[in-house]
Steps between C-alpha positions, in 0.01 A plus 500: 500500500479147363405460110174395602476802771558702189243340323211540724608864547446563124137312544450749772570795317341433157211457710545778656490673115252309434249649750571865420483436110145375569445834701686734266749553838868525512685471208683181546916666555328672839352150582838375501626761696300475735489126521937513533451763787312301671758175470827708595610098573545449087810643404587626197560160304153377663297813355645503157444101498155568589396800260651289225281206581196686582551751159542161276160416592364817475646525092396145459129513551304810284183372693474557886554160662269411762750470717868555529563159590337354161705737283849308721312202434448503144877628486597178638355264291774693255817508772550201709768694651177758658302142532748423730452777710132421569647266794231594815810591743585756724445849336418350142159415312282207584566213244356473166134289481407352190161712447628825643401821287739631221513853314424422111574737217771652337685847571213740268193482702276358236235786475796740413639317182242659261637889613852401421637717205495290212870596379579234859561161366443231787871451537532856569247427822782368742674818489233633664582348788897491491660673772585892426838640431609794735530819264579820576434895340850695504386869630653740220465771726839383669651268357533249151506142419833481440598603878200320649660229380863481599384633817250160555781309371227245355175542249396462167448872291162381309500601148122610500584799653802757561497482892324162611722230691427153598633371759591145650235338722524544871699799468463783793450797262276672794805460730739671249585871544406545166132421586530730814651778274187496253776399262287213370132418562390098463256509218385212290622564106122439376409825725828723370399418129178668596652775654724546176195465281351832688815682278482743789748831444614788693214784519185285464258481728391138586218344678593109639118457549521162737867561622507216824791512683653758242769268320434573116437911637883476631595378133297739298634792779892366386372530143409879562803564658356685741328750234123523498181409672449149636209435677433139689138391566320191644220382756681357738645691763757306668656436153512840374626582800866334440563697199690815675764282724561325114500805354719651740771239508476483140571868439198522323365838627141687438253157428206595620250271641164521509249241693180467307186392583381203342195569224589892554836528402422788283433692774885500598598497187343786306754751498689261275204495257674463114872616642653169492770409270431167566292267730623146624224281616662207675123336541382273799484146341479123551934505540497185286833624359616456869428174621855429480491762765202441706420158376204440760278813363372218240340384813353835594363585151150442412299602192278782657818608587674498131170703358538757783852567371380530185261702578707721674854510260168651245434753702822590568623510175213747410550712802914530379346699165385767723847614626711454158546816287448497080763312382642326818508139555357265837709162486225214654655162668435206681638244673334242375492271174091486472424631146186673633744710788737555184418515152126465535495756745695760301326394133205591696593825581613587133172430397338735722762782458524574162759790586718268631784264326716233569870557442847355578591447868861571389645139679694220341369222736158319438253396267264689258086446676268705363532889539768411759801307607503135688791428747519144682741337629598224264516800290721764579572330898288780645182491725186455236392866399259656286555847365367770271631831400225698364478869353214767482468628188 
């Protein structure tokens, strides 16, 4: 493919994310699956060319452009070396006109800046949008650090916690053996500090409440070495649904999962009724702290959207009380760095549970908010977080 080839193939695709942000659709790494499948004539230097162009525009712009071809635009008027590009021949885009449209704005979506956590100064705000390291969770149930790493040969042992790596960008770590082995999970460093602010020990008995895919239930299971209850619970099927191949590779054995019903979880879940040690409520949220991630869900969010959420970390915050013995604890977190997800949302939740407390999360890594704990990455160079450890007293 020709540079300008390359560059209408980006126009193509952001479109292409463009469109299913306005529907809520695909999230935008299937659209670009989907979109290489279908070109099997880009090779491999082509398709990383193009992500990389089409992802630039995507971080640049907080507001949806009207069009993919006004975000390139307005990109040009800043690179003459894109401007170029804009040539009308062969495969590339039609040339620039004086009064075409351009995409306006800078990287926050406007309507967002007031929920931004006040301890984010604005020079903090780029990180937002920086590309993410590659981390990874050594499993404990087979292995340490130390081996992990002379066996990689390459990575960073992050100080925040005793078995977190960071690797280099680009590296394979889902082609090592190690991966295969369930010798090491990937897991972002923001979502292990959670995990280690659960405390979780052999012989408790521990709800994850939302539990996704399953990754912080894998690194509360190599906390409890195997010793205990562990229970795994969320609405969605097809997630839940990849925790015992995980769990299996990881030598994690007897999580139990348990699909709930959304409104009536407590109809699944009443047999657990004040047994738990501890509850971990990894809430549904905006995923502001992941836009480094998924940069194009600032396209996707609206503000009936941000209430819902709201509405429903509340609930399910109040819901967690129900299943956590006298004396235990329920860690809350978000990912997301909107005071009213974080320290709103919890200060709330003090106020109308007397017989609750804030206390330490135990971690080394982020800033003091409220009742809880504030990662970011300018921070502590981990996805933005919000968490809470709370006990009943």
């Amino acid at each position: 493919m020709t540079p300008s080839a390359r560059l209408q193939a980006a126009i193509d695709l952001v479109d292409a994310i463009l469109a299913a942000a306005r529907t809520k659709g695909a999230p935008a790494d299937r659209i670009a699956q989907t979109f290489f499948t279908q070109r099997r004539y880009a090779g491999s230097k082509d398709r990383r060319a193009v992500r990389e162009l089409a992802w630039n525009a995507i971080r640049r712009f907080g507001e949806a452009p009207v069009s993919a071809r006004a975000a390139f635009v307005a990109l040009a008027d800043e690179d003459a070396g894109l401007a170029g590009l804009f040539d009308g021949t062969g495969y590339g885009p039609a040339a620039l006109a004086i009064d075409e449209p351009k995409a306006t704005g800078g990287p926050i979506p406007g309507w967002l800046l007031p929920e931004i956590s006040s301890l984010l100064e604005s020079d903090e705000y780029a990180s937002l949008l920086d590309r993410a390291p590659l981390d990874i969770r050594v499993n404990t149930l087979k292995s340490t650090r130390d081996a992990v790493l002379a066996e990689l040969g390459d990575g960073e042992a992050l100080s925040a916690l005793p078995d977190a790596i960071r690797l280099p960008a680009g590296y394979a770590v889902e082609q090592h053996p190690l991966f295969a082995a369930g010798v090491i999970e990937v897991q972002d460093l923001g979502s292990q500090l959670i995990a280690a602010a659960s405390q979780a020990k052999p012989g408790q008995t521990i709800l994850d409440l939302c539990a996704g895919a399953g990754g912080k239930t894998l690194a509360l299971a190599a906390s409890m070495q195997g010793e205990g209850r562990l229970i795994a619970s969320d609405t969605n099927r097809d997630r839940l649904s990849k925790i015992p191949a995980r769990a299996e590779r990881d030598g994690a054995d007897g999580i139990e999962c348990k699909l709930l019903n959304p409104m009536r979880e407590k109809e699944a879940l009443e047999e657990l009724k004040s047994q738990c040690d501890l509850v971990l409520i990894d809430a549904p949220c905006s995923g502001s702290g992941t836009w480094r991630r998924n940069p194009e869900t600032r396209w996707r969010l609206q503000p009936d959207d941000l209430e819902r959420l709201i509405a429903e970390q509340a609930r399910l915050l109040e819901l967690a009380t129900h299943y956590v013995k006298p004396g235990g604890a329920m860690v809350y977190a978000v990912c997301s760095i909107f005071e009213r997800e974080g320290r709103v949302q919890v200060e709330t939740f003090l106020r109308n549970n007397p017989n609750w407390r804030a206390e330490p999360a135990g971690i080394s890594a982020g800033r003091a908010d409220g009742p809880g704990t504030l990662l970011t990455p300018a921070h502590d160079a981990s996805d933005g977080f919000y968490l809470a450890r709370l006990r009943m007293l």
